[in-house]
C-alpha positions in Angstrom: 84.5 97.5 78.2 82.3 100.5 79.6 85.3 101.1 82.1 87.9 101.3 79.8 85.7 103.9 77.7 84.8 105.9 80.6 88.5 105.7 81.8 89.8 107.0 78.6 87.2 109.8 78.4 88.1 110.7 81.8 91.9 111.1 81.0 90.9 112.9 77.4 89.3 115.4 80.2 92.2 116.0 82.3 94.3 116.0 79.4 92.5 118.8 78.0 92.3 120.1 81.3 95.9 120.3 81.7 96.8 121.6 78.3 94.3 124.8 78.9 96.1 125.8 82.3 99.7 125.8 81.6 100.7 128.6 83.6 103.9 128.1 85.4 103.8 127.3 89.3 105.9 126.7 92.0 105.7 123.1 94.0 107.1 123.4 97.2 107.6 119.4 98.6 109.2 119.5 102.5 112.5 121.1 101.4 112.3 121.4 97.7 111.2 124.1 95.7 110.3 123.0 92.1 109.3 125.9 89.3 107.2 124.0 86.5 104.3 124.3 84.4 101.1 123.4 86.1 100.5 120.9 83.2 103.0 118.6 84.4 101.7 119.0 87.8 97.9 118.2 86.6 99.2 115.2 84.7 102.0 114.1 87.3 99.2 113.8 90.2 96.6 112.1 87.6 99.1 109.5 86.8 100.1 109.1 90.2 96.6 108.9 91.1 95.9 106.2 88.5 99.0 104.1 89.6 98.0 104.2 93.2 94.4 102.8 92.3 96.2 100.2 89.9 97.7 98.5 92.7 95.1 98.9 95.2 93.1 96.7 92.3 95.9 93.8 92.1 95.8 93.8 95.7 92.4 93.4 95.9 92.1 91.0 93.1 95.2 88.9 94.8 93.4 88.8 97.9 90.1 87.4 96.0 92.0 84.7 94.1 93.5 83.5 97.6 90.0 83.4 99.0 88.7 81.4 95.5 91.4 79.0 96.4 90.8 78.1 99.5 87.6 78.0 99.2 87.9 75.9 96.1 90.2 73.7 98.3 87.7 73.2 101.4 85.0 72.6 98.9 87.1 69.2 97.7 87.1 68.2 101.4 83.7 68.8 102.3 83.0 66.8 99.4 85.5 64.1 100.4 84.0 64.0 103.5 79.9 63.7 102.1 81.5 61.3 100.7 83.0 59.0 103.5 80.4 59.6 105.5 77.4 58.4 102.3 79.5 55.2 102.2 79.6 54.7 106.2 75.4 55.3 106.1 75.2 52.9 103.4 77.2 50.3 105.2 75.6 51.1 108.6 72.1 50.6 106.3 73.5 47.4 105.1 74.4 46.2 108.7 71.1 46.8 109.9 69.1 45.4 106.8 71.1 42.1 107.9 70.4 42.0 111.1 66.9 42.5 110.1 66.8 39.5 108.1 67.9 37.0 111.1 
């Protein structure tokens, strides 16, 4: 909940930011010359800025879901496998308790 508070205070601040310098530029891209107001500029690189970490996160949080999985999936065949191997102590135990008794 802090993040999203701090996120919207953040873009209150470039918002503000934005709206106080709205001077007209030029943005010269490779071959193209745009002439626009340095709000949308501000704003336009902001949002572009906040898409670009918006998928960086869902990467990230794709990539740590994967890894919960598998790991979830090894953990069930560890756990088979304590398993098995309890039951063969128990019966080797068993084997050797008999013999015991002759």
């Amino acid at each position: 909940m802090a993040y999203l508070f701090f996120a919207f205070v953040f873009a209150l601040v470039v918002a503000i930011f934005a709206i106080q310098n709205s001077v007209p530029v030029t943005v010269t891209f490779f071959i193209w010359n745009i002439q626009t107001s340095l709000v949308i500029v501000i704003l336009g690189a902001a949002t572009f800025g906040a898409m670009v970490i918006l998928l960086l996160a869902t990467y990230a949080q794709f990539k740590l879901r994967l890894a919960l999985q598998r790991a979830k999936h090894r953990q069930g065949e560890l756990e088979a496998e304590a398993a098995t191997l309890k039951n063969r102590l128990e019966q080797e135990m068993a084997k050797d308790m008999s013999k015991n008794d002759l």
